[in-house]
Structure formats: C-alpha cells, structure tokens
N, CA, C, O and CB atoms as a CASP TS submission, in Angstrom:
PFRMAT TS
TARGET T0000
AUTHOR 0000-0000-0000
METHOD Language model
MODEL 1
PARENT N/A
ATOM      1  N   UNK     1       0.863  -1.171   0.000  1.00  0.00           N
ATOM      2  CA  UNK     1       0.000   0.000   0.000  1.00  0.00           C
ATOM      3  C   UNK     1       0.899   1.220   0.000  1.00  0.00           C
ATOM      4  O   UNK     1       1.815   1.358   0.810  1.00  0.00           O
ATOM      5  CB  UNK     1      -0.976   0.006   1.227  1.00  0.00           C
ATOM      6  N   UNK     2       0.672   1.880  -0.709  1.00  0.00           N
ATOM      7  CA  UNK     2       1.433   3.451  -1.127  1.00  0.00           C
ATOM      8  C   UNK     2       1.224   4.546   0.053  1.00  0.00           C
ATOM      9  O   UNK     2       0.118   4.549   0.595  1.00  0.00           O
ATOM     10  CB  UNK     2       0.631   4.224  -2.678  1.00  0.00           C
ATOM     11  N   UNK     3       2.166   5.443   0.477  1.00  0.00           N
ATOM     12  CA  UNK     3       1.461   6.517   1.366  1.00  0.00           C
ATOM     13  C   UNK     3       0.326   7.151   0.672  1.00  0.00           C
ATOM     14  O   UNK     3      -0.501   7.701   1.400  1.00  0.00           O
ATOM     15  CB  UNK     3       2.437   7.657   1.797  1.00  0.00           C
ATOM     16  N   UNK     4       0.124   7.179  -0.657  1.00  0.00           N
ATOM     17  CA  UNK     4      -0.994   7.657  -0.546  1.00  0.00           C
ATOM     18  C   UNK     4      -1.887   7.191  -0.019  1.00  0.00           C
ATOM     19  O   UNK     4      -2.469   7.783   0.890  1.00  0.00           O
ATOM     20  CB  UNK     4      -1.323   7.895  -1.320  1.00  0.00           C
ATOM     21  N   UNK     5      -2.312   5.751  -0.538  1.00  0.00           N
ATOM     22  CA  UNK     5      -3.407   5.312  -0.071  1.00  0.00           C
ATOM     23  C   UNK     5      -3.715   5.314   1.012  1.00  0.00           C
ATOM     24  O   UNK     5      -4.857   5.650   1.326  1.00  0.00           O
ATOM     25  CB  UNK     5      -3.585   4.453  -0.309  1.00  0.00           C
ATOM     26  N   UNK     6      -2.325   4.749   2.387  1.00  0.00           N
ATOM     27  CA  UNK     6      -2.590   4.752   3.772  1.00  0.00           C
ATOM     28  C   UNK     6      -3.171   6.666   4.336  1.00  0.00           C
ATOM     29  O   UNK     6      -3.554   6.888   5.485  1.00  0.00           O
ATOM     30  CB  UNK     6      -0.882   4.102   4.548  1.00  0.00           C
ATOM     31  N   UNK     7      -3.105   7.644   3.374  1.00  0.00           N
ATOM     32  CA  UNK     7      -3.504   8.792   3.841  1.00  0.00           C
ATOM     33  C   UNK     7      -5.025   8.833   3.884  1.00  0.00           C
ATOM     34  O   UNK     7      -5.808   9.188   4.765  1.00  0.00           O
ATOM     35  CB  UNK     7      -2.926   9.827   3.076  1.00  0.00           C
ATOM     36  N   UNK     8      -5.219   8.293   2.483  1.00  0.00           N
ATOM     37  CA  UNK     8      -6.826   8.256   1.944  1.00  0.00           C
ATOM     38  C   UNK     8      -7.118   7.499   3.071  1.00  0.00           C
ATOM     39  O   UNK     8      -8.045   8.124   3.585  1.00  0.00           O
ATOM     40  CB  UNK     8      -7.317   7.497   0.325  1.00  0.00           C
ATOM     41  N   UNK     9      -6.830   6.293   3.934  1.00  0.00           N
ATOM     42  CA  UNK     9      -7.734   5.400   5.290  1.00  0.00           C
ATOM     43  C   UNK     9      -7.548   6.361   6.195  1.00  0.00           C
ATOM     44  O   UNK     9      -8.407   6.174   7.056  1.00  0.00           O
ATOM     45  CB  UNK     9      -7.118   3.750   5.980  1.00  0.00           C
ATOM     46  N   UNK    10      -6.901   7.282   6.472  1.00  0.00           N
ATOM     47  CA  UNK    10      -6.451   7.951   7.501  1.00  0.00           C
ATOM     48  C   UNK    10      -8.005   8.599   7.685  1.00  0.00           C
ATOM     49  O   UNK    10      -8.793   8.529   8.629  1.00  0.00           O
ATOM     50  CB  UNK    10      -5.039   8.961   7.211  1.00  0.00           C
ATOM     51  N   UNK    11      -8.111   9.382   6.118  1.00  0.00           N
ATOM     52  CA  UNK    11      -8.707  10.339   6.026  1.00  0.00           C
ATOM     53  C   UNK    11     -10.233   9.869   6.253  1.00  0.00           C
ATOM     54  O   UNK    11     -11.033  10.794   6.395  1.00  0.00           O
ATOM     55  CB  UNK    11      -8.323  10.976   4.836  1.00  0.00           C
ATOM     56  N   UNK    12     -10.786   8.451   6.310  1.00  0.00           N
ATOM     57  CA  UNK    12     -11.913   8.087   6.490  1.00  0.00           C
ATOM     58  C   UNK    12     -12.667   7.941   7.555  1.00  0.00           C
ATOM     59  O   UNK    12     -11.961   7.780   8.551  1.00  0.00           O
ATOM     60  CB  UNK    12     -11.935   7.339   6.079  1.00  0.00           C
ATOM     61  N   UNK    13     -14.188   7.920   7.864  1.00  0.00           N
ATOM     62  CA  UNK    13     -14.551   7.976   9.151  1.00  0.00           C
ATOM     63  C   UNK    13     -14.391   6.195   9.898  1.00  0.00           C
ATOM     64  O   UNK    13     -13.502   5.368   9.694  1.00  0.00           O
ATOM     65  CB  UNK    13     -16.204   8.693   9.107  1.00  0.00           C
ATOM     66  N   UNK    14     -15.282   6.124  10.534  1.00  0.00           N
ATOM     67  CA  UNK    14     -15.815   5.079  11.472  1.00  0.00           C
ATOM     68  C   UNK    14     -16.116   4.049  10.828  1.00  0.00           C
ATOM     69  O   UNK    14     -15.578   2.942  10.784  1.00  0.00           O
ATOM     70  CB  UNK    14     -16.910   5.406  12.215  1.00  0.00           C
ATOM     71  N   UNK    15     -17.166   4.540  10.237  1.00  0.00           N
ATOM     72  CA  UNK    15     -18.007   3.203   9.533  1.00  0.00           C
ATOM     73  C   UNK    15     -17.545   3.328   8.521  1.00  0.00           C
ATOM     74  O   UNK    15     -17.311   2.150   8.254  1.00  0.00           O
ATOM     75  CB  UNK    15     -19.574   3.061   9.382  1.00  0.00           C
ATOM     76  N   UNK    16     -17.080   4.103   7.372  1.00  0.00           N
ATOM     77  CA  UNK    16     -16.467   3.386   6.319  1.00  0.00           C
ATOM     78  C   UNK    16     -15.230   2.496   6.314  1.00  0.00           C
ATOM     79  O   UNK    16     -15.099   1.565   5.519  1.00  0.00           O
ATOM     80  CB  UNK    16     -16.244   4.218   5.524  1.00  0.00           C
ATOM     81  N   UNK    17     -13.927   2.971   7.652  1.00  0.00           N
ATOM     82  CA  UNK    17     -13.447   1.850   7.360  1.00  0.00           C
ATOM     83  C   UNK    17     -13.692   0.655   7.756  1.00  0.00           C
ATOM     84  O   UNK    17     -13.112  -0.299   7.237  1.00  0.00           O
ATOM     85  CB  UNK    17     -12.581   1.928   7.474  1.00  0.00           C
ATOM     86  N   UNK    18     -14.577   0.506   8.723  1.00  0.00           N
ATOM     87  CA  UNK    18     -15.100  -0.711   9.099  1.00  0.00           C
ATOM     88  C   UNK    18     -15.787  -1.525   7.873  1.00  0.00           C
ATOM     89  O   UNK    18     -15.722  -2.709   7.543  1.00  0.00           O
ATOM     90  CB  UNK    18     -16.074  -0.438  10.215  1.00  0.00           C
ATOM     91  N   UNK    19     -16.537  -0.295   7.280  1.00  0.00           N
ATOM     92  CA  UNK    19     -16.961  -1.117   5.636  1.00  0.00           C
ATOM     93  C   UNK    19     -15.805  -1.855   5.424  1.00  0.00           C
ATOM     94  O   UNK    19     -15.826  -3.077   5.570  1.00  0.00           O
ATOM     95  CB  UNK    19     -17.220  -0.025   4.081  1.00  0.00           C
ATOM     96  N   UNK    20     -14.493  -1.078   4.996  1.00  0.00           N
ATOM     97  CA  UNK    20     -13.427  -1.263   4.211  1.00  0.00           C
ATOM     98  C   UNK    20     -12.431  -2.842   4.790  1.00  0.00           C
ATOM     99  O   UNK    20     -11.627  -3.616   4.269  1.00  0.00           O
ATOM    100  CB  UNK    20     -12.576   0.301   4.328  1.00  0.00           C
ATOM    101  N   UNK    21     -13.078  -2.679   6.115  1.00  0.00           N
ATOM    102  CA  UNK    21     -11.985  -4.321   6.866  1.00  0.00           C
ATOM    103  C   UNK    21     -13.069  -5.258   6.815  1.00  0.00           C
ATOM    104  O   UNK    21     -12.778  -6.401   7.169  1.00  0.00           O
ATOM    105  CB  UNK    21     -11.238  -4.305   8.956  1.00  0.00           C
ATOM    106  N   UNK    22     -14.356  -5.027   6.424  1.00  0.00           N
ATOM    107  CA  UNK    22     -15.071  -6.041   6.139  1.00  0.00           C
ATOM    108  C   UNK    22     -14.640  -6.946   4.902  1.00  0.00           C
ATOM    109  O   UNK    22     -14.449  -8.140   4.670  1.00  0.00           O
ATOM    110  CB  UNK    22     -16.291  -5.541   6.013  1.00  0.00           C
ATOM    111  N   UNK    23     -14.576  -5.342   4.024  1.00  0.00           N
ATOM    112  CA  UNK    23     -14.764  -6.177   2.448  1.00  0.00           C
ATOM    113  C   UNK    23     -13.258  -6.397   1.885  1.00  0.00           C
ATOM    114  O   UNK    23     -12.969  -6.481   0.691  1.00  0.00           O
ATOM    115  CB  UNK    23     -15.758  -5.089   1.101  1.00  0.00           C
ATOM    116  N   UNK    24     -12.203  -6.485   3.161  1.00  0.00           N
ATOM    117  CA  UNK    24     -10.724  -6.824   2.828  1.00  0.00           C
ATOM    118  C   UNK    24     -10.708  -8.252   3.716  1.00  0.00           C
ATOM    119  O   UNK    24      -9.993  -9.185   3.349  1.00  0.00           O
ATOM    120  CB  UNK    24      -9.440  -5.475   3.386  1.00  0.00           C
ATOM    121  N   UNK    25     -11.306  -8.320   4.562  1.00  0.00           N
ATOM    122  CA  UNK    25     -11.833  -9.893   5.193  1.00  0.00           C
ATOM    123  C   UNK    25     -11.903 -11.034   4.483  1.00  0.00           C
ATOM    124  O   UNK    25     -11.381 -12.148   4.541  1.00  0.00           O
ATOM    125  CB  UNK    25     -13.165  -9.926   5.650  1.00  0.00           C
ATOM    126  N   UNK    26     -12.894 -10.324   3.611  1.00  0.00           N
ATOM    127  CA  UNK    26     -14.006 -11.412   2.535  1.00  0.00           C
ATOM    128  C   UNK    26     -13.487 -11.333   0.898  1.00  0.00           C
ATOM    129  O   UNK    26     -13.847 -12.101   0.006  1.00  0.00           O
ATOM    130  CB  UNK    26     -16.005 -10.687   2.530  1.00  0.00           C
ATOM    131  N   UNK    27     -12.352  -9.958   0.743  1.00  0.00           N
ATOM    132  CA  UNK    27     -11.717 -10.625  -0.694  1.00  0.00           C
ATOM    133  C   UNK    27     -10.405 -11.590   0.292  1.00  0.00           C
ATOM    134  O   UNK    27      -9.967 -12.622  -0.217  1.00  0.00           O
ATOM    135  CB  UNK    27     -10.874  -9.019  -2.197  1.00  0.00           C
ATOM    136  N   UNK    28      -9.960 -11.201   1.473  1.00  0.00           N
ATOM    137  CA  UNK    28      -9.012 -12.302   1.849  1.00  0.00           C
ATOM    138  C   UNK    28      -9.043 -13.735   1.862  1.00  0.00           C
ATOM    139  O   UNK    28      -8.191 -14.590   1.623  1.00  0.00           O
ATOM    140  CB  UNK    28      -8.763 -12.139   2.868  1.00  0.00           C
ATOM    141  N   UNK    29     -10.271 -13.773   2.212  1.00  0.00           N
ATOM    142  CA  UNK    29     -10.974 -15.565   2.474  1.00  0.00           C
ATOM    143  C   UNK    29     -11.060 -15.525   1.016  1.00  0.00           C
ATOM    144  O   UNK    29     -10.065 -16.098   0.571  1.00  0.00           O
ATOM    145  CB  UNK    29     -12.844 -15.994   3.517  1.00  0.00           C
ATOM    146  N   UNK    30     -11.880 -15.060  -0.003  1.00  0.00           N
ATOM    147  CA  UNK    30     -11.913 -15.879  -1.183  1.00  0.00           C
ATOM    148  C   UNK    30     -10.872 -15.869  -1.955  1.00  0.00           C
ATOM    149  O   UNK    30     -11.115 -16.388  -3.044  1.00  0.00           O
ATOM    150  CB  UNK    30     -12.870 -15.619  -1.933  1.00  0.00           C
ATOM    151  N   UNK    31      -9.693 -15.447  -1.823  1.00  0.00           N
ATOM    152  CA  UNK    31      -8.151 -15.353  -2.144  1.00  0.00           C
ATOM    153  C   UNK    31      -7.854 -16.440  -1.325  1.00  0.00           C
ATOM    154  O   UNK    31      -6.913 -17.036  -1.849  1.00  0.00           O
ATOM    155  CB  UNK    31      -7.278 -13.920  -1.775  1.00  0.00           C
ATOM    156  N   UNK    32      -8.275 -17.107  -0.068  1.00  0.00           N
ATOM    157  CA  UNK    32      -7.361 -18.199   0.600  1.00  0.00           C
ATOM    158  C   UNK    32      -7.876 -19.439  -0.039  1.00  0.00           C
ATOM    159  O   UNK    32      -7.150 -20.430  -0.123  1.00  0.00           O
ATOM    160  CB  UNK    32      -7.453 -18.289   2.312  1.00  0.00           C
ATOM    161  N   UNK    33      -9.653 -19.427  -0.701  1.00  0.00           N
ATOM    162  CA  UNK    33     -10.307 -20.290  -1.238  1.00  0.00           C
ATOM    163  C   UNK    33      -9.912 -20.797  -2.495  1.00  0.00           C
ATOM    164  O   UNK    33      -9.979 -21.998  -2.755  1.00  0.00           O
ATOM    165  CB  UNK    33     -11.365 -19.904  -1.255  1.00  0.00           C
ATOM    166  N   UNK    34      -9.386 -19.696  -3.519  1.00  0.00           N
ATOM    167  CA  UNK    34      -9.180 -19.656  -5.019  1.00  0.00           C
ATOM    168  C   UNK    34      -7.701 -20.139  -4.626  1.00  0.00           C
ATOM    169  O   UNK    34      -7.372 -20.800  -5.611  1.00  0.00           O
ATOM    170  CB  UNK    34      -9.448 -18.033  -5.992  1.00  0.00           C
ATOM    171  N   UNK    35      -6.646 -20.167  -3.729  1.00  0.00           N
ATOM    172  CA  UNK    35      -5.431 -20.648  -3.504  1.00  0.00           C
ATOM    173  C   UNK    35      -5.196 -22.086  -2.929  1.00  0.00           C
ATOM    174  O   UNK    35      -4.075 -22.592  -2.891  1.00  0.00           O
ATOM    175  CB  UNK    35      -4.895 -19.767  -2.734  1.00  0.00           C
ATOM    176  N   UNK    36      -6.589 -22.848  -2.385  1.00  0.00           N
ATOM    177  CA  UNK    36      -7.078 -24.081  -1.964  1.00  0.00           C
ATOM    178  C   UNK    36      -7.195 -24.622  -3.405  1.00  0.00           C
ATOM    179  O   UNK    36      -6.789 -25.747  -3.694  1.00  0.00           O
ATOM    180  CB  UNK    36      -8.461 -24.049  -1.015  1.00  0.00           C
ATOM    181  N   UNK    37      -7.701 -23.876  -4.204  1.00  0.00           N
ATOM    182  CA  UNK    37      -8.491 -24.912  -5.421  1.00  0.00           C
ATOM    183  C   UNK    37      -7.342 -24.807  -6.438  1.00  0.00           C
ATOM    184  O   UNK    37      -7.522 -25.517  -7.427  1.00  0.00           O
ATOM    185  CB  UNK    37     -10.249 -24.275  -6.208  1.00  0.00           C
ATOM    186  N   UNK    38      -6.287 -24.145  -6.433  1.00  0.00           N
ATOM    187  CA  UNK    38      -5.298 -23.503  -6.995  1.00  0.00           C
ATOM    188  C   UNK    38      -6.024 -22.776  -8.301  1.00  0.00           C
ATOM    189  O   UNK    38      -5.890 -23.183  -9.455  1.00  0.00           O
ATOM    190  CB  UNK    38      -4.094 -24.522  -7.300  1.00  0.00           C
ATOM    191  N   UNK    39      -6.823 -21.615  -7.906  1.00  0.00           N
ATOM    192  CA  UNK    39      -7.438 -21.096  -9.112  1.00  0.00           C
ATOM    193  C   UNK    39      -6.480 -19.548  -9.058  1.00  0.00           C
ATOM    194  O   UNK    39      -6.488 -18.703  -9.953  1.00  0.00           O
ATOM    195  CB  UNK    39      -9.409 -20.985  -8.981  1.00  0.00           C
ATOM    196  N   UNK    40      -5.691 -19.472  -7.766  1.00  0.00           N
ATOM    197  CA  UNK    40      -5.306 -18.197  -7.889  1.00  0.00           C
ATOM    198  C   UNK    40      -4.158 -17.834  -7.978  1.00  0.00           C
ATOM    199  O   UNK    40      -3.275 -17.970  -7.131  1.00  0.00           O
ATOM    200  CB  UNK    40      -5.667 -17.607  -7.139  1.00  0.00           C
ATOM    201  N   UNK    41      -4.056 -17.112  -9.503  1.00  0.00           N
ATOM    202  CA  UNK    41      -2.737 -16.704 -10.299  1.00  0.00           C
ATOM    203  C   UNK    41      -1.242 -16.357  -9.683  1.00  0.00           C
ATOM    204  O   UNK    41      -0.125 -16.767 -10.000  1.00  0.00           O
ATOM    205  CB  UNK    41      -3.103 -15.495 -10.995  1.00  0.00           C
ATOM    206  N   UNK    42      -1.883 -15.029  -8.236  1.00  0.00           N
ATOM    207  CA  UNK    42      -0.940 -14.251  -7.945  1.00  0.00           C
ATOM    208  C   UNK    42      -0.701 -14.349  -6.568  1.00  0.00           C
ATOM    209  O   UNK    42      -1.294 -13.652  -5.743  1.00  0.00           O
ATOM    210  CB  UNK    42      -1.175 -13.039  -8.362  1.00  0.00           C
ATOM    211  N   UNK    43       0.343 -15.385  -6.224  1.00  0.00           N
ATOM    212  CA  UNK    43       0.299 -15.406  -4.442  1.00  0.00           C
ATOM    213  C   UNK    43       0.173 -14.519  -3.847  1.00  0.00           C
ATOM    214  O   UNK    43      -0.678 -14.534  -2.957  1.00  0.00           O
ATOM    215  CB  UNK    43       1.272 -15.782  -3.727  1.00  0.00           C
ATOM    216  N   UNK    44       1.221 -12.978  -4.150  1.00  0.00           N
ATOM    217  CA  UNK    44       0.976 -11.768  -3.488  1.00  0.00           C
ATOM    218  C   UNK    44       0.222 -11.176  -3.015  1.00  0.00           C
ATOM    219  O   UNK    44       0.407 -10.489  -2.011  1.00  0.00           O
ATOM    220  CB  UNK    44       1.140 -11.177  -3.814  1.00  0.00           C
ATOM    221  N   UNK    45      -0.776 -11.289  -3.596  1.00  0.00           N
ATOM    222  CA  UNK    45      -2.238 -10.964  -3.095  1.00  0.00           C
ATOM    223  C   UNK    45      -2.697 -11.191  -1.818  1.00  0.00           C
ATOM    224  O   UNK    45      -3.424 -10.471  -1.133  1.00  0.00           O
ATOM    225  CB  UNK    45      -3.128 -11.611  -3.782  1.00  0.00           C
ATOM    226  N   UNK    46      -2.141 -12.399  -1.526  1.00  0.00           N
ATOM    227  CA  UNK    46      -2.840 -12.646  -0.122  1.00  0.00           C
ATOM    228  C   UNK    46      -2.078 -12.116   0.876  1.00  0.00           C
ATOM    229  O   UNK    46      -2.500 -12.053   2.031  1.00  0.00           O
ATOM    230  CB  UNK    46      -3.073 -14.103   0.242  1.00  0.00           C
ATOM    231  N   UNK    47      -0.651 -11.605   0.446  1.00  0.00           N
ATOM    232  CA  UNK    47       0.152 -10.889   1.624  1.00  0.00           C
ATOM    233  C   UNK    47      -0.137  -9.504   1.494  1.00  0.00           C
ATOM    234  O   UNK    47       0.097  -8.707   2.403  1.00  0.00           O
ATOM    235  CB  UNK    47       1.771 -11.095   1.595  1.00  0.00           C
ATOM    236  N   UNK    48      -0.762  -9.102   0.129  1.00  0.00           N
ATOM    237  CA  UNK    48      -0.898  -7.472   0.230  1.00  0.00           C
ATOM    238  C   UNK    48      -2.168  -7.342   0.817  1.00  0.00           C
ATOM    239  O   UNK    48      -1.923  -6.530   1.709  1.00  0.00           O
ATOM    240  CB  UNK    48      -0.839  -6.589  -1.225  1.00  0.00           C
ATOM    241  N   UNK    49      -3.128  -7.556   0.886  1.00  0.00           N
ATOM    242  CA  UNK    49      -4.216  -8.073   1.783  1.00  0.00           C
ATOM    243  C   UNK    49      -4.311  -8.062   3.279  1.00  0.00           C
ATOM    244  O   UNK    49      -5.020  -7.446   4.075  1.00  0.00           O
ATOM    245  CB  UNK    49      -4.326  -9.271   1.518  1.00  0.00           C
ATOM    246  N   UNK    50      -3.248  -9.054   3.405  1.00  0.00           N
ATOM    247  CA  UNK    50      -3.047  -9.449   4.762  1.00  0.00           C
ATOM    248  C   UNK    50      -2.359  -8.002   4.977  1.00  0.00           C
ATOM    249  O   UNK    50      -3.091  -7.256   5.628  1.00  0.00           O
ATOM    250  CB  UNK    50      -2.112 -10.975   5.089  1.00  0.00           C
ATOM    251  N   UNK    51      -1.263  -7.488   4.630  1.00  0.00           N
ATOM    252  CA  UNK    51      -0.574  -6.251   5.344  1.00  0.00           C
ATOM    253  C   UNK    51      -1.269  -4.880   5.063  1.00  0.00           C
ATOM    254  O   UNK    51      -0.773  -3.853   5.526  1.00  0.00           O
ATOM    255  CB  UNK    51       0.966  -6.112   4.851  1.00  0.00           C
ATOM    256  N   UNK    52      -2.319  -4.848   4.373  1.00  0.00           N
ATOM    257  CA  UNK    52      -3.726  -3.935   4.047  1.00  0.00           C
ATOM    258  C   UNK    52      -4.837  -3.685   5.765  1.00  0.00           C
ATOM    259  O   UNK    52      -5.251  -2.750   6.450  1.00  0.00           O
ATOM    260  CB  UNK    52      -4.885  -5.171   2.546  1.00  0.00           C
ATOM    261  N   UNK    53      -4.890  -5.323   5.755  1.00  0.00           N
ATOM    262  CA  UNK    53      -5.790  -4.999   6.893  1.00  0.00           C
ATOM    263  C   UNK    53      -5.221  -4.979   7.852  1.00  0.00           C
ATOM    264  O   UNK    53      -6.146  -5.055   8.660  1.00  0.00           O
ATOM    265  CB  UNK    53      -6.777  -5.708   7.139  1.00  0.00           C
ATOM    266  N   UNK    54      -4.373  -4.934   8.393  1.00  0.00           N
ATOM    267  CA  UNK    54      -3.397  -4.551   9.400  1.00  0.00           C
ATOM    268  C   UNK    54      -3.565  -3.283   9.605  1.00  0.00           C
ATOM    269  O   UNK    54      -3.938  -2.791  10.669  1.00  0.00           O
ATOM    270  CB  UNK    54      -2.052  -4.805   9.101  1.00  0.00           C
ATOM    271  N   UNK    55      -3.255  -2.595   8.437  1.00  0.00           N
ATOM    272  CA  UNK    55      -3.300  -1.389   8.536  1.00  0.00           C
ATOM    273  C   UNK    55      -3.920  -0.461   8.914  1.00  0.00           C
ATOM    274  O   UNK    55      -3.630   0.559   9.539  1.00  0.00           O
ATOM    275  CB  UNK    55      -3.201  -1.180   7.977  1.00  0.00           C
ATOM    276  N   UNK    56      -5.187  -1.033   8.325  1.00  0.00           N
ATOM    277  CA  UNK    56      -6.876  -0.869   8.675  1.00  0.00           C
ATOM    278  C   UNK    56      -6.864  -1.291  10.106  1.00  0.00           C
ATOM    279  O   UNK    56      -6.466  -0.308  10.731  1.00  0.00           O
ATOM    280  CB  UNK    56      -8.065  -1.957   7.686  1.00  0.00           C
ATOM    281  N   UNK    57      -7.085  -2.188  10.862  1.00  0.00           N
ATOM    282  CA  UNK    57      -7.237  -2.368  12.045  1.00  0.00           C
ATOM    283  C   UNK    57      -6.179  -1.765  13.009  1.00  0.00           C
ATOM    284  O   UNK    57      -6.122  -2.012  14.214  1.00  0.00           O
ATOM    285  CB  UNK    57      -7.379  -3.611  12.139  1.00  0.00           C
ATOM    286  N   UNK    58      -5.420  -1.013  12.376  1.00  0.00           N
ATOM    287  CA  UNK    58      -4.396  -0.530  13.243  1.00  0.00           C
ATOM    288  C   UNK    58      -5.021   1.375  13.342  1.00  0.00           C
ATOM    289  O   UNK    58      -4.904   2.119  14.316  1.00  0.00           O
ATOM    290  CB  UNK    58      -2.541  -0.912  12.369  1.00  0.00           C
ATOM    291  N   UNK    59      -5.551   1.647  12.214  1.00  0.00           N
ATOM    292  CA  UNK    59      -5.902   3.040  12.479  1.00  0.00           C
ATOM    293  C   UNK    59      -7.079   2.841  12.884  1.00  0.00           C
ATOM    294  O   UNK    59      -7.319   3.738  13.692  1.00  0.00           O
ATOM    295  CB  UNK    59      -5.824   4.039  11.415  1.00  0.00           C
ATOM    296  N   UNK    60      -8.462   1.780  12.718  1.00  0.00           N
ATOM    297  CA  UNK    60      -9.525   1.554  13.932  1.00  0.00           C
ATOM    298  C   UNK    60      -8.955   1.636  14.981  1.00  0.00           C
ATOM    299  O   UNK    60      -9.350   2.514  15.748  1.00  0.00           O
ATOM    300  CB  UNK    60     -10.241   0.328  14.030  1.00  0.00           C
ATOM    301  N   UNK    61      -8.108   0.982  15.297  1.00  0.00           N
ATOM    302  CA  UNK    61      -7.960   0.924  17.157  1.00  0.00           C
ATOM    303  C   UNK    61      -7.437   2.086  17.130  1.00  0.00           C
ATOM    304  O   UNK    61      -7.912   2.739  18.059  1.00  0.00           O
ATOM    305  CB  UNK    61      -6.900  -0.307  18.110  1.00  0.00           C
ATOM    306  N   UNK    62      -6.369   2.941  16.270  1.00  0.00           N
ATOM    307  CA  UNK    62      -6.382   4.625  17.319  1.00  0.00           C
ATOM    308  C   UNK    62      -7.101   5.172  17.359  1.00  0.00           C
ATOM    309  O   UNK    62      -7.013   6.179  18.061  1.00  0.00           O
ATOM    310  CB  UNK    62      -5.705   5.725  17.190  1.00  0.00           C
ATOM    311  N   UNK    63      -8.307   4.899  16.641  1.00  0.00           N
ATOM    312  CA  UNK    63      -9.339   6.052  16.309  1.00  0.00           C
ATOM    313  C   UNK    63      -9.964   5.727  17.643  1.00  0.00           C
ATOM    314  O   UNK    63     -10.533   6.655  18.217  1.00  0.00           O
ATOM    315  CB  UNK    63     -10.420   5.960  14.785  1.00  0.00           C
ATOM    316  N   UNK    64      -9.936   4.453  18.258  1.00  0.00           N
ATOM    317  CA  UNK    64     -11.047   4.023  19.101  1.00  0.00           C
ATOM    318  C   UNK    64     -10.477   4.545  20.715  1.00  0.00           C
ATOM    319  O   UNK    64     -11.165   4.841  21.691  1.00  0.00           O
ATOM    320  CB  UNK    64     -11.326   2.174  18.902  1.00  0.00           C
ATOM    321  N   UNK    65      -9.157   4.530  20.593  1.00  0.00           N
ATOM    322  CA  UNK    65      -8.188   4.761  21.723  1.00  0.00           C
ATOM    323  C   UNK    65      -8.235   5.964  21.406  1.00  0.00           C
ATOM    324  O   UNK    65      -9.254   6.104  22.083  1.00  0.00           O
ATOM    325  CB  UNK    65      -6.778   4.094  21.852  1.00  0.00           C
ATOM    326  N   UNK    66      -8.026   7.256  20.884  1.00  0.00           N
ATOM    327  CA  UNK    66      -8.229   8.457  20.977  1.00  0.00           C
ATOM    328  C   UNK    66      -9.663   8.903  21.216  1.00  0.00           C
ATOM    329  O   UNK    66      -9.676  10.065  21.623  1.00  0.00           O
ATOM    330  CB  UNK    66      -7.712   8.948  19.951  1.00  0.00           C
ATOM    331  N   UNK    67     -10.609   8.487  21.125  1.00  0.00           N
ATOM    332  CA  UNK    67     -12.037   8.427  21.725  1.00  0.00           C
ATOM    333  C   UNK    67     -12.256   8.093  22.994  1.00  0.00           C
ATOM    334  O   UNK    67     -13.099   8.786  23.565  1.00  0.00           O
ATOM    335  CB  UNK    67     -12.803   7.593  21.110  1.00  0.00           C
ATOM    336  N   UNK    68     -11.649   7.065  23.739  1.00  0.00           N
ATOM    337  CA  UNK    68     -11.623   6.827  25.020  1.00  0.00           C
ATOM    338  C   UNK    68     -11.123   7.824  25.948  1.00  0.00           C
ATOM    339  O   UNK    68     -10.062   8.318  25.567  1.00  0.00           O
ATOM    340  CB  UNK    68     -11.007   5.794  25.162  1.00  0.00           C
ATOM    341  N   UNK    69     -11.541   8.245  26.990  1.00  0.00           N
ATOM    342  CA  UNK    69     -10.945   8.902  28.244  1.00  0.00           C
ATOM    343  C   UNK    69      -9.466   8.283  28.858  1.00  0.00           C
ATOM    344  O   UNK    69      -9.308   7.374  29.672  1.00  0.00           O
ATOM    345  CB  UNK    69     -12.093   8.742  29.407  1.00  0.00           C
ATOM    346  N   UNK    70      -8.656   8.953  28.298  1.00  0.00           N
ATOM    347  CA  UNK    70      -7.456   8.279  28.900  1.00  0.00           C
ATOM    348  C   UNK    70      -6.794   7.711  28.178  1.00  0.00           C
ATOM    349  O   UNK    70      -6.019   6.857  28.609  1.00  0.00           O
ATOM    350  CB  UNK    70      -7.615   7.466  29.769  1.00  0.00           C
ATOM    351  N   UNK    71      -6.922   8.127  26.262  1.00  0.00           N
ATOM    352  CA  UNK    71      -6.408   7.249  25.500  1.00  0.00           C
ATOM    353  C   UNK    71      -5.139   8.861  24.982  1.00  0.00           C
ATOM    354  O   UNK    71      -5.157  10.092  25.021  1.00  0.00           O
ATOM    355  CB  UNK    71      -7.783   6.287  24.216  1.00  0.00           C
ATOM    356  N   UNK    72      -4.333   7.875  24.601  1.00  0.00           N
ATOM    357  CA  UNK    72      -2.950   8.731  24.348  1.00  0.00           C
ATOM    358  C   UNK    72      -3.137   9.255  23.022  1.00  0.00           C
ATOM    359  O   UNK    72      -2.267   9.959  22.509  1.00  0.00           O
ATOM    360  CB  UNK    72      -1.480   7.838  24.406  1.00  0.00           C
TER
END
C-alpha cells in the first residue's frame, strides 16, 4: 500500500473503514479459497491483503483509543 493510499484510510470515518476491513476480510478468504483450489494466479495478493488490513485495524484501534478517556 502506497502513502498515498494509507492517507486516503487515515482520512476516512468510522463506519467506512469498518466497511473497508469487512470487504478486505471477505476478498481475503476468497483469495485463501481460489489458492485451496489452486485457481489463484498471484500469491501476493494474499500478503498485500493481509498487510492492508493490518493497517486498517491498526488506524480503527487509534481512532477508538483516541475516543476513550485516557487514551494517548
């Protein structure tokens, strides 16, 4: 993921990125499915994915910890 892009998640609210770690969840699983059946071309995928939603769940939890009383 490019700094840009990690700016563009920065820049999003609540519920969209929660949209956004949903629907990086569910292309992850059907990337682990299409790699079961060996239908899927590009291994990378499942690590850019995987280090995508990381990312994502890493700026949910500050968002959620800067909302809390007592969050740094």
């Amino acid at each position: 993921m490019s700094t840009k892009r990690f700016t563009e998640l920065k820049n999003l609210s609540k519920d969209e990125l929660t949209t956004k770690i949903r629907e990086t969840e569910a292309a992850l699983f059907e990337n682990k499915m299409k790699r079961v059946t060996g239908q899927l071309a590009d291994a990378a995928t499942l690590w850019k994915l995987r280090k995508d939603l990381a990312r994502m769940k890493m700026l949910a939890g500050q968002s959620v910890q800067k909302q809390t009383p007592g969050g740094k």
